[in-house]
N, C-alpha and C positions, 0 to 999 in steps of 0.2 A: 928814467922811471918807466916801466914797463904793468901792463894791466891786462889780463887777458877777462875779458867781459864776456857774462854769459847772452850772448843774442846773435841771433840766424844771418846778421848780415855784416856783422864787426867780427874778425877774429880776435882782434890784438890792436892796445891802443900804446903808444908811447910818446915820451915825452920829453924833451932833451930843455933840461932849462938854462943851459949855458948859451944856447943857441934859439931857444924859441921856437922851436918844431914839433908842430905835434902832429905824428904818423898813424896813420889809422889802417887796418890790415883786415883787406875783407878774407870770409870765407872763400873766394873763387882766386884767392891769390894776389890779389892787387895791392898796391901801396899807395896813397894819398899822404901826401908833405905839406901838412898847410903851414906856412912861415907867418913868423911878426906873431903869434898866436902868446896870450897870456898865460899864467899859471894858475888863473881862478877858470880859466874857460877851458882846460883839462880836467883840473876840479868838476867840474858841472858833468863835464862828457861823463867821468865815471861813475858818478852819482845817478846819471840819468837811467830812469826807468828802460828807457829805448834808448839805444846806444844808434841806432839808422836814425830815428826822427831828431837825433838831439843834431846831429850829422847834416842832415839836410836842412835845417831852420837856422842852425848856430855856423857852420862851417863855409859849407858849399856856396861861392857866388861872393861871401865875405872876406877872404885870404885869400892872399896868392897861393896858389897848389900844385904843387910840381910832383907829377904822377911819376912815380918809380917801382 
């Protein structure tokens, strides 16, 4: 499942639920893979007002993340 979010620091959110990865695609090109990640907590991400703040409070520091 694929979401392209309007905010200055997400380009592109996705989400593999076979696998439980949810890839987050900034503007400057980078890929962030956060594994073991739920399908309510992609939920949330795309809902969220700020797709960066939901990123930093909900993601980072909490999953394993394998930068690709």
């Amino acid at each position: 499942m694929e979401t392209e979010p309007k905010s200055s620091w997400v380009k592109d959110i996705f989400f593999s639920h076979d696998k439980n990865i949810l890839s987050v695609e900034t503007v400057n090109g980078e890929t962030y893979n956060y594994q073991d990640v739920e399908g309510a907590v992609y939920n949330e991400m795309v809902q969220a007002k700020s797709k960066g703040k939901f990123h930093n409070k909900n993601l980072r520091g909490k999953y394993t993340c394998v930068k690709g």
